[in-house]
Residue frames as a rotation matrix with the C-alpha (Angstrom) as fourth column:
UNK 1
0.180 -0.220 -0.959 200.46
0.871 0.488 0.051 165.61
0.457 -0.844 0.279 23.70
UNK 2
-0.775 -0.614 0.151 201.90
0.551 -0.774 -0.312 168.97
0.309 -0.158 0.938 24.21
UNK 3
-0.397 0.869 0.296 198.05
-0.295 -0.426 0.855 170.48
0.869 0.253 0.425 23.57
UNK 4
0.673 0.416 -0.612 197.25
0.503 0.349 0.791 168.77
0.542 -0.840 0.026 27.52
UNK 5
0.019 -0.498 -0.867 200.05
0.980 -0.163 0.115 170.83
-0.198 -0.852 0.485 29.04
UNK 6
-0.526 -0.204 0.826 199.70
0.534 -0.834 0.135 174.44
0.662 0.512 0.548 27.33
UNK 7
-0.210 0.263 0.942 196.97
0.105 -0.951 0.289 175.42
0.972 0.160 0.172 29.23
UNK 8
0.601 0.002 -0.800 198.47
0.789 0.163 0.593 175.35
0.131 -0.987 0.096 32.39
UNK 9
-0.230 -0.951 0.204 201.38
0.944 -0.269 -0.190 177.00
0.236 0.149 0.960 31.24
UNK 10
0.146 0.061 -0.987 202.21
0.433 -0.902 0.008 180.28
-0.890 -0.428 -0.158 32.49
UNK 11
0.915 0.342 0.213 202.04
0.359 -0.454 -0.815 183.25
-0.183 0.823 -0.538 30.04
UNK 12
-0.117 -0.985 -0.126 204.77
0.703 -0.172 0.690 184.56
-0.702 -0.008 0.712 27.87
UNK 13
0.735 -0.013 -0.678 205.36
-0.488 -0.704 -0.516 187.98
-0.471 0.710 -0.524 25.93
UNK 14
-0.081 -0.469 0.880 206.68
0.709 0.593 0.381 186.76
-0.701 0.655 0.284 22.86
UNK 15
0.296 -0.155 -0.943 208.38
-0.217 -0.972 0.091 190.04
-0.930 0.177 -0.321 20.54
UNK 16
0.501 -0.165 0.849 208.39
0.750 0.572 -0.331 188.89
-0.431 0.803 0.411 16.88
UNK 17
-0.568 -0.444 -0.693 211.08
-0.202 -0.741 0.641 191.43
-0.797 0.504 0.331 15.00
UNK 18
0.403 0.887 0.227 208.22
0.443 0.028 -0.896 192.02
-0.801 0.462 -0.382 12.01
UNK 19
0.891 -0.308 0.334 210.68
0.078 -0.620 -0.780 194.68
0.448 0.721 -0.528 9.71
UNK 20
0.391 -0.790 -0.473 214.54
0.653 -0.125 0.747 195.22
-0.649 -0.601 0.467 9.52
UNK 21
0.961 -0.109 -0.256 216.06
-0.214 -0.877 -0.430 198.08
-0.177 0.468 -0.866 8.20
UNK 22
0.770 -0.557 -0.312 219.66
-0.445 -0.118 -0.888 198.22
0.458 0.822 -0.339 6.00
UNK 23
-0.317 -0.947 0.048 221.93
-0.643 0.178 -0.745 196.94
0.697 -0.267 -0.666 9.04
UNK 24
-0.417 0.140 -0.898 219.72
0.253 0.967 0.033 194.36
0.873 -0.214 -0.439 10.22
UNK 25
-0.971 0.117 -0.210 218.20
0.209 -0.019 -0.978 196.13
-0.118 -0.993 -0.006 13.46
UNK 26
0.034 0.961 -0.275 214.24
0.956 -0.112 -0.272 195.56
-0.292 -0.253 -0.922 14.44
UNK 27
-0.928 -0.239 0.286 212.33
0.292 -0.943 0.160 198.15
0.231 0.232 0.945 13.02
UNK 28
0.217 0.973 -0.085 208.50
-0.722 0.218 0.656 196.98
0.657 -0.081 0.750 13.72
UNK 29
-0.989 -0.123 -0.077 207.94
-0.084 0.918 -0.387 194.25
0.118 -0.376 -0.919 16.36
UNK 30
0.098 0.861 0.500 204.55
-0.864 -0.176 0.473 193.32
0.495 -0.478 0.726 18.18
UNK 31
-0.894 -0.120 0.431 203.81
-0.433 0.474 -0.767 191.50
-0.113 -0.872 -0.476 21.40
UNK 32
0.173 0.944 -0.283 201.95
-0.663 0.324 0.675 188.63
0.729 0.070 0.681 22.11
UNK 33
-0.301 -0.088 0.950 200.98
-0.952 0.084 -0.294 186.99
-0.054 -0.993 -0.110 24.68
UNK 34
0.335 0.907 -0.254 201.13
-0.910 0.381 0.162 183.35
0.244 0.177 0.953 24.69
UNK 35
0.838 0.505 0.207 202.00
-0.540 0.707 0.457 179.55
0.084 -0.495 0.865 26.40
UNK 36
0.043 -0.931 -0.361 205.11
-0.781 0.194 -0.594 178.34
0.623 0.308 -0.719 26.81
UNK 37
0.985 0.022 -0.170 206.03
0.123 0.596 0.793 174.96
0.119 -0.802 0.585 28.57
UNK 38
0.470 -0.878 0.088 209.33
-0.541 -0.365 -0.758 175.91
0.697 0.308 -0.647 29.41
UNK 39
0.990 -0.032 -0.140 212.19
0.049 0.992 0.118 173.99
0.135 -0.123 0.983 30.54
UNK 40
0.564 -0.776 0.284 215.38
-0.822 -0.562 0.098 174.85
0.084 -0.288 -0.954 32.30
UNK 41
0.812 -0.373 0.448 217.64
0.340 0.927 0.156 172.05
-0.474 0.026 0.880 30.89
UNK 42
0.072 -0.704 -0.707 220.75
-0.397 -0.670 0.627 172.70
-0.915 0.236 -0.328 29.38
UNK 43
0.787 0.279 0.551 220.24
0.231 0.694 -0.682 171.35
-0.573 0.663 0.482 25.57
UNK 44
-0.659 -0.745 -0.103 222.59
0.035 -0.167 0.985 171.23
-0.752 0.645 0.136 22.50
UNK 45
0.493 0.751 0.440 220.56
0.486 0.182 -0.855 172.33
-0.722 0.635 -0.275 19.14
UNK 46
-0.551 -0.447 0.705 221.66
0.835 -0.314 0.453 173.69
0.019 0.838 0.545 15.31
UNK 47
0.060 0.568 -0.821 220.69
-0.139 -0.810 -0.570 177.34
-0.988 0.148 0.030 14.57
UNK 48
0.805 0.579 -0.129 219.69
-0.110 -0.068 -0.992 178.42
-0.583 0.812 0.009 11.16
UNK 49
0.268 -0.754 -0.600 223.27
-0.958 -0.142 -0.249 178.00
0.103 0.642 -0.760 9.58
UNK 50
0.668 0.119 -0.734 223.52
-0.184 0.983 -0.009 174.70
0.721 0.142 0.679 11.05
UNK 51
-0.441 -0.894 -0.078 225.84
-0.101 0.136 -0.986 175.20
0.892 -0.427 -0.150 13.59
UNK 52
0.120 0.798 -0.591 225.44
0.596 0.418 0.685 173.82
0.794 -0.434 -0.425 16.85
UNK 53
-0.398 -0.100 0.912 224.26
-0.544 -0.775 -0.322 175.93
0.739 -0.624 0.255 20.17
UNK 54
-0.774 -0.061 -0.631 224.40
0.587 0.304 -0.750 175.36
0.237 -0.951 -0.199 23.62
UNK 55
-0.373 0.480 0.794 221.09
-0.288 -0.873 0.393 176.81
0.882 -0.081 0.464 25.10
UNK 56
-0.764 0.042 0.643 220.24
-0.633 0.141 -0.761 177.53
-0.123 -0.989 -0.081 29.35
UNK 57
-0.499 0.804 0.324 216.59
-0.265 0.214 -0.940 176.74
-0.825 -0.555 0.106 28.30
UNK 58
-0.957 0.185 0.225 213.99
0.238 0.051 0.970 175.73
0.168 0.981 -0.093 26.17
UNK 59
-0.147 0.981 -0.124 210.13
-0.511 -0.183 -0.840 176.29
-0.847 -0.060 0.528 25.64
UNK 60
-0.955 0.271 0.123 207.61
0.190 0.235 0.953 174.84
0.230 0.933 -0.276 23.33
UNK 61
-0.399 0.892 -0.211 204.83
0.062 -0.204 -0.977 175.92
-0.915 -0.403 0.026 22.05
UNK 62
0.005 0.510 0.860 202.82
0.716 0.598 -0.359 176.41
-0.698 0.618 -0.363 18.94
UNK 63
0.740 0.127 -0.661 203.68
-0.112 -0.945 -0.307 180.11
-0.664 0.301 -0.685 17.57
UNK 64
0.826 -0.462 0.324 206.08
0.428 0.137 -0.893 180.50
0.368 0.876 0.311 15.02
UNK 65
0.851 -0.484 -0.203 208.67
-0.417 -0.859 0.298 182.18
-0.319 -0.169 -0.933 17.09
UNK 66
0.941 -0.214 0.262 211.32
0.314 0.263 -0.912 182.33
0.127 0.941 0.314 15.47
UNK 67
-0.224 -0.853 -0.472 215.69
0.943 -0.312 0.116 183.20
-0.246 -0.419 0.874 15.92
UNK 68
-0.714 -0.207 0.669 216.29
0.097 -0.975 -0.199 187.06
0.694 -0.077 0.716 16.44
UNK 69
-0.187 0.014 0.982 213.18
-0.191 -0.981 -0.023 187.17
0.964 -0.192 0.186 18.45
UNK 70
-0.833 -0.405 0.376 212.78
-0.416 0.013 -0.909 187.46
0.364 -0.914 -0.179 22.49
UNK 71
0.188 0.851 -0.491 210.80
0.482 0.356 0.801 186.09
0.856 -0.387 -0.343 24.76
UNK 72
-0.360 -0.149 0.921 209.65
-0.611 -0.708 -0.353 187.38
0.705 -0.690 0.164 28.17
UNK 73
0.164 0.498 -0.851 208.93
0.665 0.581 0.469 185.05
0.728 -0.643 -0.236 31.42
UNK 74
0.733 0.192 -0.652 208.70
0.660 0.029 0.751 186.30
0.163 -0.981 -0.106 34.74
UNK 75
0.931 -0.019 -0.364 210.06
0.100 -0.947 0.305 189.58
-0.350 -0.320 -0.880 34.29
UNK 76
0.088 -0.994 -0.060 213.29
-0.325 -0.085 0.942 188.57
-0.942 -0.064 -0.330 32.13
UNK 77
0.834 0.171 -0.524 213.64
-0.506 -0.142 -0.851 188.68
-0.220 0.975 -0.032 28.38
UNK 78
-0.089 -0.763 0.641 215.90
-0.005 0.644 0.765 186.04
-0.996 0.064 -0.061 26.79
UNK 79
-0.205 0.193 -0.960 216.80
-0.916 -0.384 0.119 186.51
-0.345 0.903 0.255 22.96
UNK 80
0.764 0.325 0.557 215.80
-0.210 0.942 -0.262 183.28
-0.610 0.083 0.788 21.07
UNK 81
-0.232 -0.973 0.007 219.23
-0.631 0.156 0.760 181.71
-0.741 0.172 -0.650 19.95
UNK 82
-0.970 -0.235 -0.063 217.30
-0.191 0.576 0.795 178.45
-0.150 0.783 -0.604 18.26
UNK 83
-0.053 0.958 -0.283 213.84
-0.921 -0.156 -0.356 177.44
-0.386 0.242 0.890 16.69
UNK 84
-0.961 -0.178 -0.212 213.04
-0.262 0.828 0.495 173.96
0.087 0.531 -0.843 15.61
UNK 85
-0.353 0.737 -0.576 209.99
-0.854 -0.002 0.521 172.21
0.383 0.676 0.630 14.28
UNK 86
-0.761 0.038 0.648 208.95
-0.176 0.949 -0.263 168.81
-0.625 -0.314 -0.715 16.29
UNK 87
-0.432 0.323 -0.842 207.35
-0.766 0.361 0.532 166.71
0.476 0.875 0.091 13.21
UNK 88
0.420 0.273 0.865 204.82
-0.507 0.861 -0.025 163.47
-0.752 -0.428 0.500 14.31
UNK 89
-0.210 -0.576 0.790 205.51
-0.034 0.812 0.583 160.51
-0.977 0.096 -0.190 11.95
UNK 90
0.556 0.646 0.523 203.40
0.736 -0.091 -0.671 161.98
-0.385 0.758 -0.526 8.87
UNK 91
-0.402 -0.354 0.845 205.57
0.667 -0.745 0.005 165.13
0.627 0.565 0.535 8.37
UNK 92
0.159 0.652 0.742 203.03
0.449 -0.717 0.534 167.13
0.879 0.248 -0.407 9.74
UNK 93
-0.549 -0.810 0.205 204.41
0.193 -0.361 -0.912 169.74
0.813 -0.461 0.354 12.27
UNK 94
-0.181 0.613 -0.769 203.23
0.981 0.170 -0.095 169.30
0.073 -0.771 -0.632 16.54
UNK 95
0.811 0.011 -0.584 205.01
0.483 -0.576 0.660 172.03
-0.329 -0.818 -0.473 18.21
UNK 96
0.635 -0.739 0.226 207.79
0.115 -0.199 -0.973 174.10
0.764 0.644 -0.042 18.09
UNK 97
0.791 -0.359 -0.496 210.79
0.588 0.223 0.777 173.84
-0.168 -0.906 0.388 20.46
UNK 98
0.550 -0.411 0.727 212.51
-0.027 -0.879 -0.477 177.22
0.835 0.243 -0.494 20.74
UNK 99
0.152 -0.798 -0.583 216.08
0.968 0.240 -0.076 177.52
0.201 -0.553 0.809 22.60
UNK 100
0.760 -0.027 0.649 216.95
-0.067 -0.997 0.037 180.44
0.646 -0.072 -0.760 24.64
């Protein structure tokens, strides 16, 4: 379903943190440039410890992005806070729905 609304979507720069060095700070990243359907809702989701977060916005799309790294829309960079998997009824993973 998602695959009929991507490629309208406006582009995003999407900064994957690739290497971290001894105290945890980005050492390598790379940009890419790809689809978000984003959504200015306020949601509740679980980050990677399980705890839950309050995020302004969401996006989904089909990249792996992942917590630590940022997106970019329309000239404003927002760190990604949560990442989650949307699963059809087989297991098998749609989209991902990434909280910022």
């Amino acid at each position: 379903m998602l695959s009929m609304y991507l490629p309208s979507a406006p582009n995003s720069v999407w900064k994957s943190v690739t290497a971290r060095n001894s105290t945890n700070e980005a050492t390598a990243t790379t940009n890419t440039v790809i689809k978000v359907r984003w959504k200015g809702t306020s949601k509740l989701g679980t980050d990677a410890e399980g705890m839950t977060i309050q995020a302004s916005a969401e996006g989904l799309c089909f990249e792996p992005v992942k917590l630590g790294d940022t997106l970019t829309y329309q000239d404003r960079t927002w760190p990604v806070i949560g990442s989650e998997i949307a699963e059809d009824l087989d297991g098998v993973a749609m989209y991902r729905r990434v909280l910022i």
